[in-house]
C-alpha positions as CSV (number, residue, x, y, z in Angstrom):
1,X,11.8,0.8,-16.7
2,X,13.7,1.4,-13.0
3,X,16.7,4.4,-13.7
4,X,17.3,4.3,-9.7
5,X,20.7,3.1,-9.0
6,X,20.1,-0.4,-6.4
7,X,22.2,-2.5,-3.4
8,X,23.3,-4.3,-6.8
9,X,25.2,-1.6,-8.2
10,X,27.1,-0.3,-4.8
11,X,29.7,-2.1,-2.8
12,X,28.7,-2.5,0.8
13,X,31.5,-5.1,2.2
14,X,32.5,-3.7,6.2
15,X,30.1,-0.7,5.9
16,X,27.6,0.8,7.8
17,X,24.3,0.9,5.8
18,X,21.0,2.7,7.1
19,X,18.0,0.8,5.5
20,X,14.3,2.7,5.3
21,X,12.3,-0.4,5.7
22,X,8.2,-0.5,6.1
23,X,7.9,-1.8,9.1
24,X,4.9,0.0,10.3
25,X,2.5,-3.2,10.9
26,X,-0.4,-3.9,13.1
27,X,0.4,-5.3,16.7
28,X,-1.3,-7.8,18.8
29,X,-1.0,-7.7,22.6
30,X,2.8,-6.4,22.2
31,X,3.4,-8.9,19.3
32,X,3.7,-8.6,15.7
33,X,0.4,-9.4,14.3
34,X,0.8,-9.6,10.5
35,X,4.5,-9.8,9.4
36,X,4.0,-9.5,5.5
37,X,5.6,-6.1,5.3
38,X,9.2,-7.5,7.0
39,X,8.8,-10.3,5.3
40,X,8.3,-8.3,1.9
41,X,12.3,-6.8,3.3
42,X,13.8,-9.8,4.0
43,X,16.0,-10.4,0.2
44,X,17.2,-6.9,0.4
45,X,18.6,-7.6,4.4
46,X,19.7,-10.8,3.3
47,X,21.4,-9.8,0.4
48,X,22.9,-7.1,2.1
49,X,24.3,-9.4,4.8
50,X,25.8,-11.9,2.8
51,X,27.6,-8.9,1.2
52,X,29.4,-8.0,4.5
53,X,27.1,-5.5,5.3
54,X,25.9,-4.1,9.1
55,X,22.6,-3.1,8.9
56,X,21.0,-0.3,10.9
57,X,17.3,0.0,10.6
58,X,14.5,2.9,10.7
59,X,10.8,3.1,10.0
60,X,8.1,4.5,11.2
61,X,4.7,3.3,12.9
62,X,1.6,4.1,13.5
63,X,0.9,8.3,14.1
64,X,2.2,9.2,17.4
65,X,0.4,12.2,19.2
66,X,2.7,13.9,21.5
67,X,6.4,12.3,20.9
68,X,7.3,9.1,22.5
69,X,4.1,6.1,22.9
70,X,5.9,2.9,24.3
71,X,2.5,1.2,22.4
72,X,4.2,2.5,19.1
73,X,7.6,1.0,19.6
74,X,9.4,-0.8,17.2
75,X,11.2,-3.4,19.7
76,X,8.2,-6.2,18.9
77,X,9.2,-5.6,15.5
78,X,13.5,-6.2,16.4
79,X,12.2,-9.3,18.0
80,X,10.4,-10.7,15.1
81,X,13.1,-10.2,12.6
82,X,15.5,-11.8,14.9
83,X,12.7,-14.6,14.6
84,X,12.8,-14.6,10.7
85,X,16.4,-14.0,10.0
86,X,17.6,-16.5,12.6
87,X,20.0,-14.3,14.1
88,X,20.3,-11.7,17.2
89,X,18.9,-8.1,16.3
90,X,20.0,-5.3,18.1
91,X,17.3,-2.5,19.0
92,X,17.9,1.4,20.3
93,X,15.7,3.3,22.0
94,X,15.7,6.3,19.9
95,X,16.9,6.9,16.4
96,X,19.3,9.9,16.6
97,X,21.3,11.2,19.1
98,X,23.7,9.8,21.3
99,X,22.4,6.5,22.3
100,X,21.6,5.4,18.5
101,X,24.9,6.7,17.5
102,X,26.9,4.6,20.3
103,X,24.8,1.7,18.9
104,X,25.3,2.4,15.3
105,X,29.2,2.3,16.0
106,X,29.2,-0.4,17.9
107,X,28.0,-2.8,14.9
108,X,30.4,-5.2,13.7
109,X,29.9,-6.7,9.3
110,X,26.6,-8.9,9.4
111,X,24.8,-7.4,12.8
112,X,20.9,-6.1,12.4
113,X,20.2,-2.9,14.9
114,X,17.0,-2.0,14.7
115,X,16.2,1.8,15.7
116,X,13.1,3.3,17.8
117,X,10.5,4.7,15.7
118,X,11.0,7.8,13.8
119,X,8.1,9.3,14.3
120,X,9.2,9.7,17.7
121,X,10.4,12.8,16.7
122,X,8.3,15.9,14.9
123,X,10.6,16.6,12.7
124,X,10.7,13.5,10.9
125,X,7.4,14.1,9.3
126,X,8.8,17.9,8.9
127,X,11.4,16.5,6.7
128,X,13.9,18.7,9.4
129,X,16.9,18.5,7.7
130,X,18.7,18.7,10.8
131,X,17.4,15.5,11.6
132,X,18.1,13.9,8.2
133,X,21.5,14.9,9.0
134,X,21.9,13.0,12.0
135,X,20.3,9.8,10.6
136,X,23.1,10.0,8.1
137,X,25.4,10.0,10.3
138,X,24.7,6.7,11.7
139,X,26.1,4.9,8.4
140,X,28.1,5.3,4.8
141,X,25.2,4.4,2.5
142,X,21.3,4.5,2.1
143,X,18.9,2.3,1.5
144,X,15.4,2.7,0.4
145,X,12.9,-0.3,0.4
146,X,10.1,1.6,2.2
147,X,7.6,1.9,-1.0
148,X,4.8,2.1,1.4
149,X,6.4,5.2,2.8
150,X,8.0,6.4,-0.7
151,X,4.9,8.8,-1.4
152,X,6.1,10.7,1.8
153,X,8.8,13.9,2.0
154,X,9.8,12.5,5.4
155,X,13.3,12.9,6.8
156,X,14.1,9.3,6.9
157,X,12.3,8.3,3.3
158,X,13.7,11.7,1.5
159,X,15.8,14.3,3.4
160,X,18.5,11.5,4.3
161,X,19.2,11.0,0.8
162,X,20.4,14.6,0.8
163,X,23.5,13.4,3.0
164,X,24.5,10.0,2.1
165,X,24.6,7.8,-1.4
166,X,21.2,6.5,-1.9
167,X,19.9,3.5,-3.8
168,X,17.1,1.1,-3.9
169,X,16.4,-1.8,-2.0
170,X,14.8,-4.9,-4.6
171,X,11.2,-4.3,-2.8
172,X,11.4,-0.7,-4.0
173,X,12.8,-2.2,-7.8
174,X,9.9,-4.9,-7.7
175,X,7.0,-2.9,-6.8
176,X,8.0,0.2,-9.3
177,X,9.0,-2.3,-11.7
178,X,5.5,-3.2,-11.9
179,X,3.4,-0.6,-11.1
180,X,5.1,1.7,-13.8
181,X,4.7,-0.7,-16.5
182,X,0.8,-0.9,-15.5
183,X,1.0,3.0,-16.2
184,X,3.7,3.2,-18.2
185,X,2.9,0.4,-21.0
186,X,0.4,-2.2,-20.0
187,X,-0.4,-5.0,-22.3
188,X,-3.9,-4.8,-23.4
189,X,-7.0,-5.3,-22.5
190,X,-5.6,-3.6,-19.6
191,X,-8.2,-3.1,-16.6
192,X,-8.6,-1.4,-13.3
193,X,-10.9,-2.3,-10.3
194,X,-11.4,0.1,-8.0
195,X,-13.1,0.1,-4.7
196,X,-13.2,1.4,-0.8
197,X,-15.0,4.0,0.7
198,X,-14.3,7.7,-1.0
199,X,-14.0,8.5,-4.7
200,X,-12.2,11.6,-3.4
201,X,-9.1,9.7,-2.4
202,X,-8.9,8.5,-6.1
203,X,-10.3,11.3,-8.2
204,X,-6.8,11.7,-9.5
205,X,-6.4,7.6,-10.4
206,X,-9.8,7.5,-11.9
207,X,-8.9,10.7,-14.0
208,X,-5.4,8.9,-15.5
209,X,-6.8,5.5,-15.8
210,X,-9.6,6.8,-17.8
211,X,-6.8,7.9,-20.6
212,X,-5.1,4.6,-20.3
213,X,-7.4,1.3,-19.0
214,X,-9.9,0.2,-21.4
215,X,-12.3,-0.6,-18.2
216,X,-12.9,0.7,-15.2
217,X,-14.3,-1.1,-12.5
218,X,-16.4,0.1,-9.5
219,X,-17.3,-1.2,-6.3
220,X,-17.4,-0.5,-2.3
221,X,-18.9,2.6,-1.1
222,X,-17.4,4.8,-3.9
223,X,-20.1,3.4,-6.6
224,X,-22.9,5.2,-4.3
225,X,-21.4,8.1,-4.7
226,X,-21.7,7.3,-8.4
227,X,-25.3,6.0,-8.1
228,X,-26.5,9.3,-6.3
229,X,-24.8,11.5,-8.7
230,X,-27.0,9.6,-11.5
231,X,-30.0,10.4,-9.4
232,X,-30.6,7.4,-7.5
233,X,-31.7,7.9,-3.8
234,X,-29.5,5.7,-1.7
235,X,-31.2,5.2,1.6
236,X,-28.4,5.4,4.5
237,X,-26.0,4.1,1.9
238,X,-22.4,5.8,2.4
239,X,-21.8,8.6,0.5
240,X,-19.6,11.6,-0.2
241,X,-22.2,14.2,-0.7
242,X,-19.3,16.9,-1.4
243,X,-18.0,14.4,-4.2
244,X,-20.8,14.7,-6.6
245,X,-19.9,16.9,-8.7
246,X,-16.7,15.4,-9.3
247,X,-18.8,12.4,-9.7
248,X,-21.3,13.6,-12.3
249,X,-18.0,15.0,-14.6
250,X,-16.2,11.6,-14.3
251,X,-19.5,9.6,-15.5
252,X,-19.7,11.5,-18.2
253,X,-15.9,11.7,-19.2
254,X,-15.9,7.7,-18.7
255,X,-18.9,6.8,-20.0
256,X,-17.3,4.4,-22.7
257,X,-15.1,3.1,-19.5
258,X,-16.7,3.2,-16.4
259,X,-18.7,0.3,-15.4
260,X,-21.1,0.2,-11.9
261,X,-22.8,-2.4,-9.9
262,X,-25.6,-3.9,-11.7
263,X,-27.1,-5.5,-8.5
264,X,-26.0,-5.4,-4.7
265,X,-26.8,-6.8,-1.3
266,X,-28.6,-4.5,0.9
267,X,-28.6,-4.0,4.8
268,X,-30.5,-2.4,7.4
269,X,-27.6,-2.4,9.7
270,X,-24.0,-1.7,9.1
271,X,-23.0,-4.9,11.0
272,X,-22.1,-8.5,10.9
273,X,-25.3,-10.5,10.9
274,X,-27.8,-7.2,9.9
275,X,-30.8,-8.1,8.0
276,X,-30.0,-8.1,4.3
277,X,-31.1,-8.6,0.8
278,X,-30.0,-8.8,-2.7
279,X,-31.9,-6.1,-5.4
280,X,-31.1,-5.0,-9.0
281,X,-29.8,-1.7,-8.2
282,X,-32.2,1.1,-8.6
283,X,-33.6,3.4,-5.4
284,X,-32.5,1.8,-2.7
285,X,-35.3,2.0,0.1
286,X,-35.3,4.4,3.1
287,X,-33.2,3.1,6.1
288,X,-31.4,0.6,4.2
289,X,-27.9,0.5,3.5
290,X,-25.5,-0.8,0.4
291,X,-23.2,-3.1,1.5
292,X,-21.7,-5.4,-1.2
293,X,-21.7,-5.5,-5.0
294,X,-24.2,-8.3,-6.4
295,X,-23.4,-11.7,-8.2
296,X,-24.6,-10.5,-11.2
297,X,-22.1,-7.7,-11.0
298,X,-19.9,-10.5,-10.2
299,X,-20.7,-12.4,-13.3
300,X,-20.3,-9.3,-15.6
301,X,-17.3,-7.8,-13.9
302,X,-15.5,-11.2,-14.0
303,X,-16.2,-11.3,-17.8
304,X,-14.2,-8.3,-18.6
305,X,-11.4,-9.7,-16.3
306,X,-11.4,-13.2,-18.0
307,X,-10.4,-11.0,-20.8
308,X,-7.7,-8.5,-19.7
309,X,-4.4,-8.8,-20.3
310,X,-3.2,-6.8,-17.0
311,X,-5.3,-5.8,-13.8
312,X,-4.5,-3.9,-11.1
313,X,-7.1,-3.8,-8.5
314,X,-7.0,-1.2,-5.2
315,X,-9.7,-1.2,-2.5
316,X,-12.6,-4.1,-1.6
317,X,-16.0,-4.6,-3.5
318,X,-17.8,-4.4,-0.3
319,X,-17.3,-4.5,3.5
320,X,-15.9,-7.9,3.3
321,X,-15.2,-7.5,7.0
322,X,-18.5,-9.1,7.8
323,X,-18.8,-12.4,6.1
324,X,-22.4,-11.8,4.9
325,X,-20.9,-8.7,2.7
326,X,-17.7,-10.6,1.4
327,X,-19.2,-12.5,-1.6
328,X,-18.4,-9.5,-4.1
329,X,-15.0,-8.9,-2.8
330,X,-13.8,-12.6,-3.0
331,X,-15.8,-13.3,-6.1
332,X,-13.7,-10.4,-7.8
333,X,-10.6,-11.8,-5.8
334,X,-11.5,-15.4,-7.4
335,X,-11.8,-13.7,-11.2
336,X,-8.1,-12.0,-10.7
337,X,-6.8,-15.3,-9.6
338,X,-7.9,-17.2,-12.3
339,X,-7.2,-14.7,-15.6
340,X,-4.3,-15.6,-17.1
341,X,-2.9,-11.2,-17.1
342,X,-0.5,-9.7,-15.1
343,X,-2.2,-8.7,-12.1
344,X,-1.4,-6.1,-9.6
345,X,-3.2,-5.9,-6.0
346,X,-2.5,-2.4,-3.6
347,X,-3.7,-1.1,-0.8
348,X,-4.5,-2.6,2.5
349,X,-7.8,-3.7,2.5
350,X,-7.8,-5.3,-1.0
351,X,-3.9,-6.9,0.0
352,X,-6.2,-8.5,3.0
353,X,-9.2,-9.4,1.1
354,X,-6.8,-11.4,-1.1
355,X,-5.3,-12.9,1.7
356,X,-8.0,-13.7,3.6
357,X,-10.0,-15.5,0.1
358,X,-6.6,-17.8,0.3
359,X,-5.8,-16.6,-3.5
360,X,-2.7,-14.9,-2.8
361,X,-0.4,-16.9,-4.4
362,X,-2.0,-16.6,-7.6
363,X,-1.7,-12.7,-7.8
364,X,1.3,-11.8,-10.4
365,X,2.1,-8.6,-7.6
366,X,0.8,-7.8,-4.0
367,X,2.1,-4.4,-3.5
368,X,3.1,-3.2,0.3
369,X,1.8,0.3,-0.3
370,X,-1.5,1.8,-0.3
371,X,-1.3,5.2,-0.6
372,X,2.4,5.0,-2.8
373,X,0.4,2.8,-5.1
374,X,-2.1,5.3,-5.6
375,X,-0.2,8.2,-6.0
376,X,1.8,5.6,-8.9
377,X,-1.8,5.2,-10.7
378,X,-2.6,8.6,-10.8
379,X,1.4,9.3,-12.6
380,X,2.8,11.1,-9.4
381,X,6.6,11.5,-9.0
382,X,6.8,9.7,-5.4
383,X,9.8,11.9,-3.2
384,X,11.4,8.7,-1.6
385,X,12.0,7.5,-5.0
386,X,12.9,10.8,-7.4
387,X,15.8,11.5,-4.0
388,X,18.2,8.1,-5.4
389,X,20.7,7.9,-7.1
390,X,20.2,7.3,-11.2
391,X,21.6,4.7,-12.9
């Protein structure tokens, strides 16, 4: 299923290898505040290491404004994979020019330096080929395990691969692995659960699953969408007005397939602790808000996931945030767990909703990308991958 060439198939012994990892995680009071992401890197640097390796890393993080944001630096993140790997990481202040490449040089088989955000620079976003050049430079070989980033043209995910023999790191391998056989050739039932705020960020998903799952499910703010398009007022309910349309058209191309709340929990306040209710949907009354998917949809949806065969969820049932509104979201999270299919959960929000329900380690795949997952479901050619080297 993977034809990319991986750290398996090239010999790194004494070399200088520039790895794309995703470290762009959130930060607490200068810290590290969730470290799955670099822990999700840790077998490829490992691996790498024991291989005779020196390792010199680059990601992004965050979107810097105007250049430079000593909030955005990666030094917390240097700090914490010293932490993990047990071992002294080096960090740069910059990632090209004269100070990375002194540093880059300087690295003797089995040391970690960890370069200053790449986004730092405009052109790395540009894809400035100038600046893929000099990130090259800093090493022999290149190493993509950045999935999160692979949907992205970005000098350090695809314009580096131009200049330097490229190959995957096993995060990249795992998470393709998977996600293209869910496309690809998924054993049947095979069903998708979608969820989050805006249809329009999955139009194309909902449009390539409909060809392949044999049920979609709906929840989060997306489903009213779905609901007005059918004709249902929707009080203050969240909704993409320009994304009815696209709404009515996708009803009516899925109607053997697409499945919507049955019930849901009602609010007259988007807040924790707002006055709230549960109703069969129908019109939802003036000044109220939808805020979470019902049990009865609960019930229902977690029937036709007792009987797939592979799942693959992306984006929350409700805004699971508040506690009062995270009953659908972890009732879903609860039917995943406990199906026996292959199950595949992307994207941020449903990655922490798993988290957070305490289920993880019964999900068969927690993918690090949001957006890279998406673009996968819909059957787009991600750049940071198509740039390696085949097998």
């Amino acid at each position: 299923m993977f034809d990319k060439k991986t750290i398996r198939d090239i010999n790194v012994k004494s070399k200088r290898v520039l790895v794309r990892v995703d470290f762009n995680v959130p930060i607490k009071d200068g810290a590290v505040g969730d470290d799955t992401r670099i822990r999700a890197a840790l077998p490829t640097l490992e691996y790498l290491l024991t291989q005779g390796a020196s390792l010199i890393l680059c990601s992004h993080l965050g979107r810097p404004k105007e250049g430079p944001d000593p909030k955005l630096s990666l030094r917390p993140m240097a700090d914490h994979l010293g932490k993990l790997l047990k071992k002294p990481v080096h960090f740069v202040e910059d990632c090209i020019g004269p100070k990375a490449e002194a540093a880059a040089k300087a690295l003797k088989p089995g040391e970690v330096l960890v370069l200053e955000n790449t986004r730092f620079h405009p052109e790395e976003e540009k894809n400035d080929p100038a600046m893929a050049k000099q990130l090259a430079a800093l090493a022999e070989i290149y190493v993509n395990d950045a999935f999160g980033s692979a949907h992205r043209a970005h000098a350090s995910t695809e314009g580096v691969a131009k200049f330097l023999p490229a190959v995957a790191g096993f995060l990249m391998e795992k998470e393709i692995q998977y996600l293209g056989a869910a496309i690809a050739d998924p054993a049947k039932p095979f069903i998708a659960i979608l969820g989050g705020a805006k249809i329009s960020d999955k139009i194309g998903v909902i449009q390539n699953l409909l060809v392949k799952a044999d049920a979609i499910l709906i929840g989060g703010a997306m489903s009213n969408t779905f609901f007005k398009a059918q004709g249902y007022p929707v009080g203050d309910s969240l909704v993409e007005d320009e994304a009815l349309d696209t709404a009515r058209k996708l009803l009516k191309d899925g109607s053997q397939h697409l499945r919507l709340p049955v019930d849901v929990v009602i609010a007259d306040k988007f807040e924790a602790g707002a006055q709230h209710r549960l109703m069969a949907m129908g019109p939802i009354p003036d000044g109220w808000r939808i805020l979470d998917i019902g049990p009865e949809t609960v019930e229902t949806y977690g029937k036709v996931i007792k009987g797939a065969k592979t799942i693959v969820w992306n984006g929350p049932m409700g805004v699971f945030e508040f506690p009062e509104f995270a009953k659908g979201t972890f009732g879903i999270a609860k039917a995943v767990a406990e199906s026996s299919a292959v199950s595949i959960v992307g994207g941020g929000d449903s990655v922490a909703a798993i988290q957070q329900s305490g289920l993880a380690d019964k999900i068969t795949h927690i993918s690090t990308g949001g957006g890279a997952s998406l673009e996968m479901l819909e059957g787009l050619t991600l750049p940071g991958v198509a740039a390696l080297l085949d097998k």
